[in-house]
N, C-alpha and C positions, 0 to 999 in steps of 0.2 A: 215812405219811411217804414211803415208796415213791413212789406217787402222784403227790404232791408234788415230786421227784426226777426221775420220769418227765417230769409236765409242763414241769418247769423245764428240763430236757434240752431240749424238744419247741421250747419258745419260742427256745432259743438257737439250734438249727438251723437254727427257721424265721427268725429275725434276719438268720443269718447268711449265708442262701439270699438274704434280701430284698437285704442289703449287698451281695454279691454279683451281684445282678442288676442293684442301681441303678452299682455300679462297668462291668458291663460296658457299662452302658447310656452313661453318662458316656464310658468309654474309645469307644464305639462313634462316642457323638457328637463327641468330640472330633476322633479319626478323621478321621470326614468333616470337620471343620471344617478342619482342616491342610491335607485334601486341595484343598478349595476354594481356600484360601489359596494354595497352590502351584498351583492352574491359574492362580488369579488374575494371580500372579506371573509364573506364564510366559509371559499374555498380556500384561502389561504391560512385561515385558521383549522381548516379538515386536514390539511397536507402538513400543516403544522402538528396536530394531535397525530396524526398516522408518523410521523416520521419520530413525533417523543416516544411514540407506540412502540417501534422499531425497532430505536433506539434501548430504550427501557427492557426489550426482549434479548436485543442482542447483549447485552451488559450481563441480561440473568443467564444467559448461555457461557456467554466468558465466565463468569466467575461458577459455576458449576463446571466446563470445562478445566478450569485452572487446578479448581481442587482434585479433580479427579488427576491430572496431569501433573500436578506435583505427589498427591497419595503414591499414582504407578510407580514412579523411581524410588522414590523412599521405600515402599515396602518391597524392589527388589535390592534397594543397599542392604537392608536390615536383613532379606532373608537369607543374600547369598555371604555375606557376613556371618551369621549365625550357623551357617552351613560350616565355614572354613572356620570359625570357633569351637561348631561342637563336633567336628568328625577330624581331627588333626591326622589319621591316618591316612585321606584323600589321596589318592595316585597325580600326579604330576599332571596329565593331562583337565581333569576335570576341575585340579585347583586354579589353573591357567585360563580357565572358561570362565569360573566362578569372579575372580579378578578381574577380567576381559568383562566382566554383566556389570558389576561395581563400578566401572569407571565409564563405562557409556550410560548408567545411567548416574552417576554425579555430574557428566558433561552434560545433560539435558536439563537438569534440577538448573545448573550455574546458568544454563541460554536462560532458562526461562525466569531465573531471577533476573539476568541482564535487560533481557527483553520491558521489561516492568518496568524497570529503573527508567530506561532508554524510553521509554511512552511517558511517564511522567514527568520528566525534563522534556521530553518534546513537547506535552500539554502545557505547562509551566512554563516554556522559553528558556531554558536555564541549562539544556544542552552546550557542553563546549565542545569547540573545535580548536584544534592545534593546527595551523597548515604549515608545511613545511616540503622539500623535494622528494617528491616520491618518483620512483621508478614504476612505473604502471606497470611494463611486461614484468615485471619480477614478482610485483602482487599478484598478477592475474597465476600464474605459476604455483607461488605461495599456497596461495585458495585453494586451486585443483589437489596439488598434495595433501595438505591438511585435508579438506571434505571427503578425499578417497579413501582414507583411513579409518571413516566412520560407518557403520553398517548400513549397507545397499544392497539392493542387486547384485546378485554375483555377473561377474564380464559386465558389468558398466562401470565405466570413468567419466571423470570431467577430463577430457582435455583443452589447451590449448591451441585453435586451429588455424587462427591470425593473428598479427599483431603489427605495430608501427615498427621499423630499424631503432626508431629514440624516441620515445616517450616521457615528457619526465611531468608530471602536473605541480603546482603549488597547491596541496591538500591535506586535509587531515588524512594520515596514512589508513588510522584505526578506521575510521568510518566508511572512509573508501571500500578498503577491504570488509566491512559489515554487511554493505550493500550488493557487493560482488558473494559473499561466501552466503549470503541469502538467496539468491538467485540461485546457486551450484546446490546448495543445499533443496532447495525446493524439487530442483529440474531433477536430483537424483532420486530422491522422494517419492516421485512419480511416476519415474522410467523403468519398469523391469525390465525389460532387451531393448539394446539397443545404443546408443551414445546419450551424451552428454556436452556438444563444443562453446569452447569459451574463448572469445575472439574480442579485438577494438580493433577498428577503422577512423581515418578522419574524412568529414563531410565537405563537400564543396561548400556547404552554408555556415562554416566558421565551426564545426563543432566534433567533438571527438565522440564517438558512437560505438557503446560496449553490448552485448550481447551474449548470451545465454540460451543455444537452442537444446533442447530435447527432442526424444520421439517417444515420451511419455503417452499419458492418458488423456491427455489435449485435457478441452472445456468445453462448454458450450456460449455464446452470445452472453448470456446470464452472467455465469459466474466470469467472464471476461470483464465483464465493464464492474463487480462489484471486487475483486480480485485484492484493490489497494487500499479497500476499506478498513477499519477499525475491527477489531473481535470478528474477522471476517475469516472463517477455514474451508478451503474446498471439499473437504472428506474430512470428518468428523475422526476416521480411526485413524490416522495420519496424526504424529506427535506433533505437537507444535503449540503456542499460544495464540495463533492467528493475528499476532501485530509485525511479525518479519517485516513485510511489503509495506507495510502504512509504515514504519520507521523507517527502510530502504526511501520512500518515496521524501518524506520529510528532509535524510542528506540531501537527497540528488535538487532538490527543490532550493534549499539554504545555499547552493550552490549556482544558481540559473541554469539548471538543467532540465531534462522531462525525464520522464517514466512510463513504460507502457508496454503491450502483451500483446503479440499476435498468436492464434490460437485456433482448434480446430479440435472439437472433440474427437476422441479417436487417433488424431495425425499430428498431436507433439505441440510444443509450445515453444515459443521464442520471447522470449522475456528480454527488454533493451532498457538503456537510459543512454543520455546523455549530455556530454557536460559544454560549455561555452569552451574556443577555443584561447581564451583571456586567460585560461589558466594554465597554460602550457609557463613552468618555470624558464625564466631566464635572468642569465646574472652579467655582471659586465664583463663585458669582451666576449662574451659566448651568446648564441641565440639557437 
């Protein structure tokens, strides 16, 4: 009975040795798990502060960019105005200049009020879209004329170097053409010799594929992957508000499309999207 007594003592010690060990073991790993959890945390809270960091920087760059890029055009409206008010005997030639300064910079004041508008309705959701039959090759044409008329490089054009026999999408025409005259507009921006082509193709994977190559100033890796970002400008003395491509991407996006940039600094860029081929118009009896 002893014995008995004894071993039943023996088992419960060793029980409670065992519980004992599986608790601290348990406390041990929980432990560590907490602790992970809390690194985890504090680096997701560090990449959180660095990225409001970022953020907060690049906002104070846009809006000191913005003012200074609305100041330049106004104070060439108001001077070259003031010129053709106060010298009314001007020769023909230089009043024609003076006019010609006036109206490419009230076209840049209008983008860049557009530009605004168009970011805040995309922030907002409250962007509309009209779709209706467009003619794709006719737009892509459109573009190139309109952008060529605006100051670039002397001997470069956008042209057109491909396109479908019939094209026709169900799309908002404006935005389409926003996202096209963004790309022409950019690619010319950066190219001093050299071309500009502006082509669509369709993919065997269902989809219709626009493009936009230069033999600009390329990029590098860098500014490749941040290119569609928000207040984001590749070259600081380049006009622009740096929301073109983050607006471009937001159409092509509302549409089930992509957006994206191959690039080589030095050797030119190709800027594409893409749209789903669900949007090719068709009406009845016609396909």
């Amino acid at each position: 009975m002893l014995f008995l007594n004894t071993f039943s003592i023996e088992v419960i010690y060793i029980t409670l040795i065992v519980m004992a060990l599986l608790f601290i073991v348990v406390l041990h790993l929980l432990v560590r798990s907490l602790r992970r959890q809390r690194r985890r945390d504090r680096e997701a809270l560090a990449q959180l502060q660095a990225k409001h960091e970022e953020i907060s920087l690049l906002k104070e760059s846009f809006i000191a960019n913005m003012t200074h890029e609305i100041r330049t055009p106004l104070n060439g409206i108001v001077g070259f105005a003031t010129m053709l008010a106060d010298y009314p005997d001007l020769d023909a030639e230089t009043r024609a200049q003076c006019k010609k300064e006036i109206e490419e910079n009230k076209t840049h004041v209008l983008q860049l009020v557009s530009d605004l508008l168009d970011y805040s309705r995309i922030e907002s959701g409250t962007l509309e879209y009209r779709d209706e039959e467009v003619d794709i090759n006719a737009v892509m044409h459109e573009v190139c004329l309109r952008e060529n008329g605006y100051g670039h490089a002397e001997d470069v054009e956008a042209k057109v170097v491909e396109q479908l026999p019939d094209c026709r999408l169900r799309i908002d025409k404006l935005r389409f053409s926003q996202v096209l005259s963004n790309l022409v507009r950019n690619a010319l921006k950066f190219t001093e010799k050299g071309s500009v082509r502006v082509g669509c193709r369709r993919l065997e994977a269902g989809k219709y594929y626009f493009f936009v190559a230069d033999t600009g100033c390329g990029m590098d890796e860098e500014g490749r992957k941040a290119v569609f970002d928000t207040f984001v400008k590749m070259n600081k003395n380049i006009k622009g508000t740096g929301l073109g491509l983050s607006i471009s991407k937001a159409i092509v996006e509302h549409y089930g499309g992509g957006i994206g940039v191959e690039s080589k600094q030095g050797e030119g860029s190709t800027f594409y999207f893409t749209l789903p081929a669900t949007l090719r118009f068709q009406e009845h009896g016609r396909f």
